[in-house]
MARFITOR-598547 format. One record per residue (C-alpha): x, y, z; chain. Coordinates in Angstrom, 2 decimals. Example, Ala and Ser with C-alpha at 12.3 -4.5 7.8 and 13.67 -1.06 7.14 Angstrom:
<atoms>
<px: 12.30&py: -4.50&pz: 7.80&mol: A>
<px: 13.67&py: -1.06&pz: 7.14&mol: A>
</atoms>
This chain:
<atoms>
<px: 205.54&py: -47.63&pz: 192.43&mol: A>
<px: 203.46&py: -50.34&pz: 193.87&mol: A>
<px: 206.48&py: -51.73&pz: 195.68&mol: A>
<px: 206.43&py: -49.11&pz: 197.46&mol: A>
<px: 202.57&py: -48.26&pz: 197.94&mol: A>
<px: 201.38&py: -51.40&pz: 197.88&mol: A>
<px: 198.02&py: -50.56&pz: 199.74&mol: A>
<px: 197.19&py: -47.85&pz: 197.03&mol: A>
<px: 197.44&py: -50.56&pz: 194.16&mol: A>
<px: 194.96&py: -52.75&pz: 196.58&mol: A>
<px: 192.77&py: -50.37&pz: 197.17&mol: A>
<px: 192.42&py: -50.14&pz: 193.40&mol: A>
<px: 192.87&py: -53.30&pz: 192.15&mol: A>
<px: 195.57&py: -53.01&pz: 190.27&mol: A>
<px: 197.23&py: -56.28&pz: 189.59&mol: A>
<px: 199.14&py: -55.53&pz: 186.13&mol: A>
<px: 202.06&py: -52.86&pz: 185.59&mol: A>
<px: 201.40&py: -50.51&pz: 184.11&mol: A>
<px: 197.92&py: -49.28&pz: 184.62&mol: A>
<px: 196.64&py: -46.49&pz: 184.82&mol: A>
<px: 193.27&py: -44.71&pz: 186.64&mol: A>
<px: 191.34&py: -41.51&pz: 186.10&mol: A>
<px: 189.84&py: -40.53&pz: 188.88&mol: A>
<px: 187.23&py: -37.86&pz: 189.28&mol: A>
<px: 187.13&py: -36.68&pz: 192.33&mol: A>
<px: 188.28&py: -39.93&pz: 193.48&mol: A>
<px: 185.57&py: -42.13&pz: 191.58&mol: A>
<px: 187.23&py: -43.83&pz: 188.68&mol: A>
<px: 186.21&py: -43.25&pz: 185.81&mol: A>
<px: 188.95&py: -44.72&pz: 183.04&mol: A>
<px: 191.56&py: -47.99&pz: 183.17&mol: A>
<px: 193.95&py: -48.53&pz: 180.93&mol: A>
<px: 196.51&py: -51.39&pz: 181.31&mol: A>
<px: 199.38&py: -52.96&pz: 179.49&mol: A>
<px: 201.74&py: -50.52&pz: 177.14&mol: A>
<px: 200.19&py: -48.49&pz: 175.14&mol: A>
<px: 201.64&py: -45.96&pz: 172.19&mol: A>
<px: 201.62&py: -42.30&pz: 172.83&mol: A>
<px: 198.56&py: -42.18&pz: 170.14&mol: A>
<px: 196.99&py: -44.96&pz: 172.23&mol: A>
<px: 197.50&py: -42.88&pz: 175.48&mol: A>
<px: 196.15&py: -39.22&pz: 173.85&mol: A>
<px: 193.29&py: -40.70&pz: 172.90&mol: A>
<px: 192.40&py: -42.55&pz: 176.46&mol: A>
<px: 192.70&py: -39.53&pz: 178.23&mol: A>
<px: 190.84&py: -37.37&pz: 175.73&mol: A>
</atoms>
């Protein structure tokens, strides 16, 4: 919820809802943003 953590979506420049970040071990390594279909999302995180 970036209404709520605000300084988390800042920190990673998130600007559009939804997105989402892989991080490995906090180094990000995948964005996605915008809806995506549940295809759309196994493949992304694959």
């Amino acid at each position: 919820d970036i209404d709520i953590h605000g300084d988390i979506a800042q920190e990673y420049g998130i600007r559009s809802v939804p997105t989402l970040v892989m991080l490995d071990e906090n180094t990000e390594v995948k964005r996605l943003i915008g809806s995506k279909t549940v295809n759309q999302l196994q493949e992304w995180a694959q």
